[in-house]
C-alpha positions as CSV (number, residue, x, y, z in Angstrom):
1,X,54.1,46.5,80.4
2,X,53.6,46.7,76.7
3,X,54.9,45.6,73.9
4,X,55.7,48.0,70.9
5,X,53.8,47.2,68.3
6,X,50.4,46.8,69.7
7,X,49.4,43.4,68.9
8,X,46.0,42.3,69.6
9,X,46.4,38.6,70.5
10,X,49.3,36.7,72.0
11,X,49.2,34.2,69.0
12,X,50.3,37.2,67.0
13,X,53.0,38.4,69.5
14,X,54.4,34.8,69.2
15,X,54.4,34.6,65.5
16,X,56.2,38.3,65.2
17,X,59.2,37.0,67.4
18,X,59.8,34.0,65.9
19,X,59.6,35.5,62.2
20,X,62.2,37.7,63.5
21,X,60.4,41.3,63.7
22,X,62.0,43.8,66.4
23,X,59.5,43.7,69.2
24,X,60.3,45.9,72.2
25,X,58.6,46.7,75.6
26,X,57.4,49.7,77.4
27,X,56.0,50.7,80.6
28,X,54.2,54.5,80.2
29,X,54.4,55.8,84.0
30,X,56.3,52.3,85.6
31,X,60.2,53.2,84.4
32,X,62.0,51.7,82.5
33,X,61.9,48.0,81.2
34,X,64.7,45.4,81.7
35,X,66.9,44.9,78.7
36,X,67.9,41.6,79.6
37,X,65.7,38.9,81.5
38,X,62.0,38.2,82.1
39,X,58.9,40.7,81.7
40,X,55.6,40.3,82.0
41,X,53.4,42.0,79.2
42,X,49.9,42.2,78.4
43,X,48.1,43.5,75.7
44,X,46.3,45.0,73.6
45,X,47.4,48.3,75.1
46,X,44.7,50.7,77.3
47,X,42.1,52.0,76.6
48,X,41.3,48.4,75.0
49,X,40.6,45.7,77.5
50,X,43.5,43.3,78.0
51,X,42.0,40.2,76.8
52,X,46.0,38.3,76.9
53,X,49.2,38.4,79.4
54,X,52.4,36.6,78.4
55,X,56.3,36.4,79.8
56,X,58.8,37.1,77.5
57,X,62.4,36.9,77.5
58,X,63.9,40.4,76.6
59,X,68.1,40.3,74.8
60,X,69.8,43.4,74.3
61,X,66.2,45.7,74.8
62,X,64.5,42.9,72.1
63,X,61.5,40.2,72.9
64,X,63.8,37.0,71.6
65,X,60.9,34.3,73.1
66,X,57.2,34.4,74.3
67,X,56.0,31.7,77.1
């Protein structure tokens, strides 16, 4: 899973969500995403090497937290 944007470190991921910017996940070839619950996404997206993996916590189709 991905998230949309593409954000090269979790750090950033983290500080997007809590400043409130609509971050949403995607799985090209997997299906679809859950729209509420717990994913697991990883980043930056392919063909760059994943270099960070994080759980989020997806409301209404939205990342609302990063562990």
């Amino acid at each position: 899973m991905y998230t949309r944007p593409n954000f090269k470190t979790k750090k950033a991921l983290k500080e997007a969500v809590a400043g409130g910017e609509k971050v949403t996940v995607f799985a090209p070839g997997l299906g679809t995403p859950r729209y509420n619950g717990t994913e697991t996404v990883e980043g930056p997206h392919y063909p760059q090497p994943h270099t960070w993996y994080a759980q989020v916590e997806m409301e209404d189709g939205f990342v609302v937290k990063v562990k």
